[in-house]
N, C-alpha and C positions, 0 to 999 in steps of 0.2 A: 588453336588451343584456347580453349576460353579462360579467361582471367579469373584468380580466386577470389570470391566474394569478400568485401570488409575495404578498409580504408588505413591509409597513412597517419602518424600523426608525432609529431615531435613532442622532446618534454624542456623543461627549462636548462639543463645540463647540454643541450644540442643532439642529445641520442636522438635518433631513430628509430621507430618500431613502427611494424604491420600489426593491426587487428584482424584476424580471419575468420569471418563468419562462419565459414567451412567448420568447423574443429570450437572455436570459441576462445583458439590460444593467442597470445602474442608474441614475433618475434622481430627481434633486434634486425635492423637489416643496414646495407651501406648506405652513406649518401647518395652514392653514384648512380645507385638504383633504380634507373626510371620504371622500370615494371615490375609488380610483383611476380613472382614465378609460382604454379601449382606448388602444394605444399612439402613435396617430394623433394623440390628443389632448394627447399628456405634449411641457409645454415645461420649459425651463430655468427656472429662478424666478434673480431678480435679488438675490443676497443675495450682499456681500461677505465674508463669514464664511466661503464658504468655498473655500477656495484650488484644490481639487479640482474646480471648474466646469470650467475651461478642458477640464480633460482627459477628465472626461466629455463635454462637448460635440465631441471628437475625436474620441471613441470611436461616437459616436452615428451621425456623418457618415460615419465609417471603415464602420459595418457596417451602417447605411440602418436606422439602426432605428425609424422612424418609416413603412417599410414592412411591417415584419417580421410576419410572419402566423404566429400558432403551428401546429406540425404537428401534429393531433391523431390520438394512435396507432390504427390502423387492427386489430382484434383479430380480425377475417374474415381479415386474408391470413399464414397461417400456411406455414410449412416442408415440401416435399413432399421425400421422401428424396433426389432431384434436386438437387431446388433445396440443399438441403444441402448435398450432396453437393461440390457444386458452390464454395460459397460454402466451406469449410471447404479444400479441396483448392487454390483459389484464394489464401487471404487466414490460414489455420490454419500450427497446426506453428511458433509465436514461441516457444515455451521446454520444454525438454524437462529434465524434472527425474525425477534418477534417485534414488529413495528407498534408497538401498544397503543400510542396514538398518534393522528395527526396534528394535532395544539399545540402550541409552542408559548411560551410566555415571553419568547424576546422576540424582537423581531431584528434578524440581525443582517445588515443590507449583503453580506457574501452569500446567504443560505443559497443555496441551491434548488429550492421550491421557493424564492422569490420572486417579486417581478422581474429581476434581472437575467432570470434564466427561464425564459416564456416556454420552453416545452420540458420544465421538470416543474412548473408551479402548478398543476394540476394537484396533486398533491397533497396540498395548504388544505388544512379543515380543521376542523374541531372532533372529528369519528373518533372515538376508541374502544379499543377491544375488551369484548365482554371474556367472560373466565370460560366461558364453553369453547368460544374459540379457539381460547389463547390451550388448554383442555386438548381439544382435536388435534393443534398440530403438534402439541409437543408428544401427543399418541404418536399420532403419524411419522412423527421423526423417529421416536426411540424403538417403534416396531421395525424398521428398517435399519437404526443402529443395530438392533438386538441380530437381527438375520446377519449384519457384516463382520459383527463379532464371532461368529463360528468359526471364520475363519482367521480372524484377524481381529484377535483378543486385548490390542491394545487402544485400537482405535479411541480416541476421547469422545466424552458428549459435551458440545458445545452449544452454546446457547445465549445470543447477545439479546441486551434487552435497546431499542431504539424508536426512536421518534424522526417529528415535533420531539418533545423533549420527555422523554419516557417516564419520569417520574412525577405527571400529571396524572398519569394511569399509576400509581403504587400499588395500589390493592393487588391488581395482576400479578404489577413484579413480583410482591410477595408470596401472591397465590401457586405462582410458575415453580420461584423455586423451594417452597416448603411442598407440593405434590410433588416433584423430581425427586427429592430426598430423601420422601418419605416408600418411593420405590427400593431401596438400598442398592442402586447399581455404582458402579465404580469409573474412578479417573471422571470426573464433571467439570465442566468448566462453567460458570459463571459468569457474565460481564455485565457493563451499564456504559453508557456515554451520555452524559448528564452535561446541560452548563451550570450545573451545579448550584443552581439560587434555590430550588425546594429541596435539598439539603438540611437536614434538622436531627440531634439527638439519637432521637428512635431510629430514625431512617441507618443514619450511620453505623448504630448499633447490628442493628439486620445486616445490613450489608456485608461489613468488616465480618461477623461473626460466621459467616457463608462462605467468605473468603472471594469473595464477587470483584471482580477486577473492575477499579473505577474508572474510567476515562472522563477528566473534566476537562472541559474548554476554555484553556487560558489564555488570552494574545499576549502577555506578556505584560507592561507596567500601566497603569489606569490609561494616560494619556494614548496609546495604543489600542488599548483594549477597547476599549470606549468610542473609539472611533465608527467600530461596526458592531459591537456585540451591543444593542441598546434593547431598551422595554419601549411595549408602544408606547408614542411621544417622544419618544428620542433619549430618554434617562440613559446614561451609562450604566452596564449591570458589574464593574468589575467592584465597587465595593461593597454590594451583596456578595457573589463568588466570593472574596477573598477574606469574608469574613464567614463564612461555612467552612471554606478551607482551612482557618486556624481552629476552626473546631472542633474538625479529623485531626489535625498534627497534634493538636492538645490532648488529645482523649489515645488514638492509635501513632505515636510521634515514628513505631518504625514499622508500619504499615506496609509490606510490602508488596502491593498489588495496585498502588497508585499510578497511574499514567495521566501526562497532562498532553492534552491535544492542541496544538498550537496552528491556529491557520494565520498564513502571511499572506500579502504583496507587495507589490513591488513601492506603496509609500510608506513602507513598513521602514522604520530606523533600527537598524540593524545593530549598532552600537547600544542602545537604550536596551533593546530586549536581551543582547547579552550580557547587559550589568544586572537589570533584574534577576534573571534565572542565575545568574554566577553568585553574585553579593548574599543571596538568602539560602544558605547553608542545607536546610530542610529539601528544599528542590534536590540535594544533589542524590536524595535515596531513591529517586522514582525514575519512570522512565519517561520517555518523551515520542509524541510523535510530529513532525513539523511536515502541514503541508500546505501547497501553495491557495490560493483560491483561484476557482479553475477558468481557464480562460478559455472554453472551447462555449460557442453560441453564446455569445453575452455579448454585452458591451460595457461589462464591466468598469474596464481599465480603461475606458473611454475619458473618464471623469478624474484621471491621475495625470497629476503635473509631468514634464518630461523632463525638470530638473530632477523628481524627487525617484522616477527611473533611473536618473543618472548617480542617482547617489546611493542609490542599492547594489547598483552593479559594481562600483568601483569599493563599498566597503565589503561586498561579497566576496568578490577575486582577492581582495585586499586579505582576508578569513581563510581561503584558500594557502592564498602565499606563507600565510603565519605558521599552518600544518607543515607546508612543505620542507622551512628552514629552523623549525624547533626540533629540539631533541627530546620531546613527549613524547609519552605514547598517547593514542587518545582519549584511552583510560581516565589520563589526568588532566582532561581537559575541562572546561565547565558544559553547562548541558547544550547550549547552543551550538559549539563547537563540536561537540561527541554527535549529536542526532541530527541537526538541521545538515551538518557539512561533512562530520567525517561517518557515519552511519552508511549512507549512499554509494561513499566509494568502496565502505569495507564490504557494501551487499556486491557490488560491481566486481570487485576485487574475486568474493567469490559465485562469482556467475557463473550459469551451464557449462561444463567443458566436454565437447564429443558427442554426448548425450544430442539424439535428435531432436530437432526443433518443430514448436508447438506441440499438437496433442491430437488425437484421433478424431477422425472427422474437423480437426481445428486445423489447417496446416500452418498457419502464422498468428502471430501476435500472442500476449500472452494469458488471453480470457483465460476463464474457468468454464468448464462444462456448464450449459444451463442444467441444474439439477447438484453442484460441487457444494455450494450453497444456498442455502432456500429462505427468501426475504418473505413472509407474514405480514399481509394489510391489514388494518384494523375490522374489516368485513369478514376477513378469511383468505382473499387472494393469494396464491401461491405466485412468486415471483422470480426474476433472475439474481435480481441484483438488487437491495435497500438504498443504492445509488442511480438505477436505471426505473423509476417506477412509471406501471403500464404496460411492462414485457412482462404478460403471464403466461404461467405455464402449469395453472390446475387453481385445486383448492381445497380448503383441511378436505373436505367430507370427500372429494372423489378422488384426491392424489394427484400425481402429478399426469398432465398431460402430454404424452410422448408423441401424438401429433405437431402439438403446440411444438415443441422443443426441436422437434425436427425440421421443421416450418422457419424459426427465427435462425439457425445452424443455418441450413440453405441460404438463407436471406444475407443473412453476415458473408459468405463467403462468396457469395455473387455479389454483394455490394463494396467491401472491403479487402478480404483475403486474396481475392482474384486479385487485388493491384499489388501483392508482395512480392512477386517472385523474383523480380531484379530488385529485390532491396538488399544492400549492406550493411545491417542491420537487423537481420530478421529473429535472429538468436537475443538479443538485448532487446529487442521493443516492449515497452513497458503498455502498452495497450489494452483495453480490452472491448467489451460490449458498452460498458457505461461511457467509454471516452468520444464510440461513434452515435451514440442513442440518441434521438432528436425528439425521442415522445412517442412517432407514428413507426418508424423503423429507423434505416440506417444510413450515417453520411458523414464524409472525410471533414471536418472542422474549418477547414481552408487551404486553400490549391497549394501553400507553402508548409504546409502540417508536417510532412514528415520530411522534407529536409532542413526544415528547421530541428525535428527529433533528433537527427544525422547528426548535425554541428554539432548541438548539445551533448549528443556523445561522445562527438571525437572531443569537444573541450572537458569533459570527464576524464577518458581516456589519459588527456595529456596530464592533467594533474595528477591523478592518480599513481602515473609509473614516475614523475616527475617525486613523487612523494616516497615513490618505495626503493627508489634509486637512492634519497639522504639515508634512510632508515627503514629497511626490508626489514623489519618489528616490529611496523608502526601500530597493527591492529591486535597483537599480541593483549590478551588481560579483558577484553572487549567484554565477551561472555563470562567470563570467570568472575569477573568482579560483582555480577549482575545473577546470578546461573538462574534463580528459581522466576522473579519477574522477567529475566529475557523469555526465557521457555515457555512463561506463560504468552509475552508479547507476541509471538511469534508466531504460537499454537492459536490465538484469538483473531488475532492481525485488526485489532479493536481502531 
């Protein structure tokens, strides 16, 4: 009998629990347990330690997981340009993201089209999109919007504005969405991710008055910020940013479609950025997104000291430990605390349950269909990904190419998805095409890539139930407190 897929892992109270990739539940098991048994077999174990039983044993009744049969991916039934065709024009066309230019006026040593990321620096230029372009595709989207709304009337139109740094091109932005609005169609989403130094007045005005969700790029207090976000010749740009930003708080003080984009690593002082974002009170209306700078093809991190890794890990765990023994909720906690730490686990907390794993024609990992989203090059290139560029797949004038998209689907799953099948993990893998993309096609980041994922999961995991064993309330108020900017966060994923 073969073993249920997923892993062991303890919490700080000494429970026990199994995670089952099978199903996506967790359950309590004995110490004594050296093997997992099929799920048929997993009961509750009688230990009052820990307060978390009840609501696993809810969760278990809730989704029959004592039926639950894993779906095991089926790698014979593949994509026929049809069936594609089909599936993409039905269920395709959620975010249409117009790269307005490639110019940037910082040069910020993380970027992702710098020299440190030699097959995403392609890229780097100075091109920007003329209004006929930027004209074509936002046709080509909203004809394809308009056809999925016959059936499916609620669907939004979204439409992020990106770079280089997208408001080098304004004219566009504004051009894009004073013709969207002057269409009269309904539910529009708007966004921008700016580092926010061409920021001025007017701009402001347009923006807010659109209701344009702004995502600006903050690392946190100057001496952080400054470290990577600079202007060519090295200037720090965070006291330009941060004095455009008191210019929105002045004018829009309860704005609520502000999001600030936060990218770390690991000599990031952990302590510093959560006094800035806590102490200034205005932070606490917006949202946050915090993410790492990416360590796949670089040699980024090549260049950080391994004291100053030492001292992120241990104030990091230390941030963990603080969730697990407070009686917050994380509601009330400051922003660094809410987004960078406890966000993660409330997203993990509710992960897939039962629900088969990956997507048609995708049997693992958890991309998006090429075509789910459509990235815009400043020539017209039709793309997969505004984070993978070079993987095209059409263009405004002829549409999308379902050749093409068939072509790099094949590719991915013979280079990548073929190695999933014994993974314990394959329901939570956080993956996608941008994470294997090397520029030319596809490739595993490093021979330890995905069980290093593995740990990283299970040490999730352990916090996580370790956190809901003090206080099964902890994520309570989360959205409630937030409802109109999470909805929008969410719907954008800006």
């Amino acid at each position: 009998m073969r073993s249920t897929p997923g892993f062991s892992f303890s919490t700080k109270s000494g429970m026990e629990y199994f995670y089952s990739d099978q199903s996506g539940l967790v359950f309590p098991i004995s110490n004594s347990e050296a093997e997992i048994p099929q799920s048929a077999s997993f009961r509750m174990i009688d230990n009052k330690k820990s307060m978390l039983q009840p609501r696993i044993a809810q969760r278990e009744e809730r989704f029959h997981a004592y039926t639950a049969k894993e779906e095991v991916a089926d790698f014979t039934k593949k994509f026929t340009i049809d069936s594609l065709t089909r599936e993409i024009e039905k269920f395709g066309y959620r975010h249409l993201y117009l790269i307005v230019t490639n110019a940037c006026n910082l040069r910020c040593k993380y970027c992702i089209f710098s020299e440190n990321y030699p097959y995403t620096e392609a890229r780097a230029g100075n091109s920007r999109m003329s209004k006929a372009t930027a004209k074509k595709a936002v046709d080509l989207y909203l004809s394809k919007i308009r056809k999925i709304r016959e059936y499916k009337k609620e669907r939004p139109i979204i439409i992020t504005f990106y770079g280089g740094e997208p408001l080098l091109n304004y004219s566009v932005i504004k051009y894009v969405i004073e013709y969207v609005n002057s269409l009269n169609m309904e539910n529009i989403i708007f966004s921008l991710t700016t580092n926010g130094v061409l920021l001025n007045e007017e701009r402001i005005d347009f923006l807010v008055s659109n209701n344009v969700s702004i995502g600006i790029s903050l690392d946190g207090p100057k001496e952080e910020h400054d470290r990577n976000r600079v202007f060519e010749g090295g200037k720090g740009s965070f006291d330009s940013v941060y004095k455009k930003l008191s210019l929105l708080w002045k004018k829009y003080p309860h704005y609520q479609y502000l999001t600030f984009l936060v990218t770390y690593d690991t000599a990031m002082d952990l302590e510093s950025l959560r006094a800035f974002f806590g102490n200034e009170t205005r932070f606490n209306k917006s949202l946050f997104l915090f993410s790492h700078v990416q360590f796949n093809f670089t040699d980024y991190y090549q260049n950080i000291d391994k004291s100053l890794h030492k001292r992120f890990s241990e104030t990091f765990y230390r941030f963990n430990d603080e969730l697990i023994t407070s009686d917050k909720q994380l509601s009330d906690y400051d922003a660094l605390m809410r987004y960078m730490i406890g966000i993660p686990l409330y997203l993990l907390s509710n992960r897939r349950i039962i629900q088969s794993i990956g997507r048609p024609g995708i049997p693992f990992t958890r991309t998006c269909l090429p075509g789910d989203k459509i990235a815009v090059t400043p020539k017209g290139d039709l793309e997969v990904c505004e984070k993978a560029p070079g993987m095209k797949i059409g263009t405004v004038a002829q549409g999308l190419d379902y050749h093409l998209i068939l072509k790099i689907i094949d590719q991915y799953n013979a280079k990548i998805t073929s190695q999933c099948q014994n993974c314990n993990i394959k329901r939570l893998c956080e993956t996608c095409f941008a994470t294997f993309w090397k520029g030319d096609g596809f490739e595993f980041p490093g021979k330890d890539f995905c069980q290093e994922a593995a740990e990283k999961m299970k040490s999730s995991f352990s916090t996580l139930y370790s956190l809901l064993e003090e206080n099964p309330d902890f994520f309570e108020m989360i959205e409630e407190k937030t409802p109109v900017a999470w909805k929008r966060l969410t719907e954008t994923n800006i």
